[in-house]
C-alpha positions in Angstrom: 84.7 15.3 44.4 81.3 15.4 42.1 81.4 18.4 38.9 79.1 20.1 41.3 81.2 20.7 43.9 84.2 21.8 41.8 85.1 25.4 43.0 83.1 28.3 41.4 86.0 29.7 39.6 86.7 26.0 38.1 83.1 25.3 37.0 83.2 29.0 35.3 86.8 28.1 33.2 85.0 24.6 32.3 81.7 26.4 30.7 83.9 28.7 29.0 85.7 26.3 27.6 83.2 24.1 26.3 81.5 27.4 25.2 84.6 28.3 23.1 85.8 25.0 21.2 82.4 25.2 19.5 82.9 26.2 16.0 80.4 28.9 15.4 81.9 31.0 18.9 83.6 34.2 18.5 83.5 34.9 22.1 82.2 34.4 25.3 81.1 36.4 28.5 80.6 34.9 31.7 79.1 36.4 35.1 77.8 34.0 38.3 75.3 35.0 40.5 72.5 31.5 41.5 73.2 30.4 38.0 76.1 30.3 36.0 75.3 33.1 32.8 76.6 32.6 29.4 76.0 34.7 26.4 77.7 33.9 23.5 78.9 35.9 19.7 78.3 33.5 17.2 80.0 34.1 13.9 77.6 35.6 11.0 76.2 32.3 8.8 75.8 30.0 11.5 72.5 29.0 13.5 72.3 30.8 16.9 69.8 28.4 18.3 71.2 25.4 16.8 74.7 27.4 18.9 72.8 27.7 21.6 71.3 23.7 21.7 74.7 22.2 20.9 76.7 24.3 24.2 73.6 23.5 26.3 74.1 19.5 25.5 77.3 19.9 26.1 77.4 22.1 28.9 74.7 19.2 30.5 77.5 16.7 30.0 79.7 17.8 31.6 78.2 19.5 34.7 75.5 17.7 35.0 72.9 19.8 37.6 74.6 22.7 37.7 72.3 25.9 36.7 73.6 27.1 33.0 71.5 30.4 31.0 73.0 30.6 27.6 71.9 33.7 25.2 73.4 34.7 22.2 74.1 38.7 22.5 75.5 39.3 19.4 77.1 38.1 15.8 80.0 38.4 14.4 81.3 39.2 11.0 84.5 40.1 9.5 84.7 43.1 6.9 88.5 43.1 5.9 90.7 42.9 8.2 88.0 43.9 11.2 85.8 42.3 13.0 82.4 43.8 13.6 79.8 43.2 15.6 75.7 43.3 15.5 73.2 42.5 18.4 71.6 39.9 18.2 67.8 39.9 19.3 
């Protein structure tokens, strides 16, 4: 069995993972239509494109052919003991 064969749910749980053990994730949301979607909350002082250029190497890696969109929708930043949130555009 090829990556791209690997059952829809199992190809999701791989991009999300390989979304999340980047450093500068907070979270990640994931929908599946054609193409797999990603967007991503990237934690306040990191690079959202450099973010988005590092998950998209990897993500090519390790399913190799298989439609990915990455965004980032928002970033996140920690004011005490909360976490808020600001779109990103």
């Amino acid at each position: 069995m090829t990556l791209r064969q690997l059952p829809e749910d199992d190809q999701l749980s791989l991009v999300e993972q390989t979304a999340l053990c980047h450093p500068a994730v907070h979270s990640v949301e994931l929908s599946s239509e054609d193409e797999i979607r990603v967007e991503v909350v990237v934690w306040r002082g990191s690079s959202p494109l450099r973010t988005v250029h590092d998950i998209t190497a990897a993500l090519g890696a390790v399913l190799p052919g298989v439609p990915v969109r990455l965004a980032v929708s928002a970033v996140a930043y920690r004011r005490r003991a909360t976490t808020l949130l600001a779109v990103y555009k």
